[in-house]
C-alpha positions as CSV (number, residue, x, y, z in Angstrom):
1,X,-8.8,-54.2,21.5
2,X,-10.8,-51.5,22.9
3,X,-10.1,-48.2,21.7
4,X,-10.4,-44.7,24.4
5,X,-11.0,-41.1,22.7
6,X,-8.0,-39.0,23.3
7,X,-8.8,-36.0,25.8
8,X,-7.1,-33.5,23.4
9,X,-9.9,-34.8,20.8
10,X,-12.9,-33.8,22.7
11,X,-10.7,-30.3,23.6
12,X,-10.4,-29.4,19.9
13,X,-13.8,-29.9,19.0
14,X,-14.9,-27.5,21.6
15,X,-12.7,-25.2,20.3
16,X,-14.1,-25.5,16.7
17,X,-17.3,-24.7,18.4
18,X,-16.5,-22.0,19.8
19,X,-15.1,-20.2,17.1
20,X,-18.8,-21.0,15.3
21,X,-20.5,-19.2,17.5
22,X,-18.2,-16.7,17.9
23,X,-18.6,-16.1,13.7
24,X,-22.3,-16.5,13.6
25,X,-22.9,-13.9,16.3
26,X,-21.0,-11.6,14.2
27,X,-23.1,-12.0,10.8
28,X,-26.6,-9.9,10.9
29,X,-27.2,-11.5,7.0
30,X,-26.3,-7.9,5.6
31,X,-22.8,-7.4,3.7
32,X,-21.3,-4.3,3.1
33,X,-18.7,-3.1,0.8
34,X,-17.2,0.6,0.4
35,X,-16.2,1.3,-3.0
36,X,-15.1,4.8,-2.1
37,X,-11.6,4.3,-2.1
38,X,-11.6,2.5,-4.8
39,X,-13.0,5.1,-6.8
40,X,-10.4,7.6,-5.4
41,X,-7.5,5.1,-6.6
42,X,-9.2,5.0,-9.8
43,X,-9.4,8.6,-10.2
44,X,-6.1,9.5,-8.7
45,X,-4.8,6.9,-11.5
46,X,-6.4,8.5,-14.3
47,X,-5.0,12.1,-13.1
48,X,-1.6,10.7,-13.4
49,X,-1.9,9.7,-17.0
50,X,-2.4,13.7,-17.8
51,X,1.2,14.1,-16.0
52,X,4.5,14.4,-18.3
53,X,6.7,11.8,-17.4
54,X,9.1,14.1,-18.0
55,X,9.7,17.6,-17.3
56,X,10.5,19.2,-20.7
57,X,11.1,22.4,-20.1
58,X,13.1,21.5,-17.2
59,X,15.0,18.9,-18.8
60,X,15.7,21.7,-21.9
61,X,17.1,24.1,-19.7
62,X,19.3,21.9,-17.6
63,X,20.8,20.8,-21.2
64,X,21.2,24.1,-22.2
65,X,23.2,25.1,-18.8
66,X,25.8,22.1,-19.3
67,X,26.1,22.8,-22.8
68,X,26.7,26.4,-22.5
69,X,28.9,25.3,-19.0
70,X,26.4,27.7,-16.9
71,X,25.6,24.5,-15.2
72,X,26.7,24.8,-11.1
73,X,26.6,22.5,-8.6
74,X,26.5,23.3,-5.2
75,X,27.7,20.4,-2.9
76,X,26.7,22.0,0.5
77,X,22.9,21.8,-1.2
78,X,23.2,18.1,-2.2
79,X,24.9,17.0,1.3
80,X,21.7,18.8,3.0
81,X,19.0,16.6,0.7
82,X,20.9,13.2,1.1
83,X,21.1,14.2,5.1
84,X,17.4,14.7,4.8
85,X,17.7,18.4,5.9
C-alpha cells in the first residue's frame, strides 16, 4: 500500500514557515519593558489609601438634617442626575 502526502500537508507547513520568518524579522535580540505606568498605578494606589472612605463631616451633617427634619429633597434635582443631565 503506497501511501501519497496530502496537498493540505505540504500547504500548512509553508504556512508555519512563514509565520517564522515573519517573527524572526521582527526580533533585533533587545527587549524592552516600560515600567512607567506601572509605577503611576502604584502611586495612584498608595494616594487612595490617604482617602476617607467615608465623608465624615458630610455624613454628620446629613444625619443632623434628617434628625432635626431640615433634610429636603428635591426630586427635579435627582430626575436630572439619573437622566445624566
Amino acid at each position: 500500500m503506497e501511501i501519497k502526502k496530502i496537498g493540505g500537508y505540504g500547504y500548512i507547513q509553508g504556512i508555519n514557515s512563514k509565520n517564522a520568518e515573519k517573527v524572526n524579522r521582527g526580533k533585533n535580540g533587545k527587549d524592552k519593558v516600560d515600567f512607567s505606568a506601572t509605577l503611576e498605578i502604584k502611586k495612584l494606589f498608595y494616594e487612595s489609601k490617604n482617602i476617607p472612605e467615608v465623608r465624615e463631616k458630610l455624613v454628620n451633617e446629613l444625619k443632623q438634617a434628617i434628625e432635626n427634619g431640615t433634610f429636603k429633597i428635591d426630586p427635579e434635582k435627582i430626575a436630572r442626575s439619573i437622566l445624566g443631565g
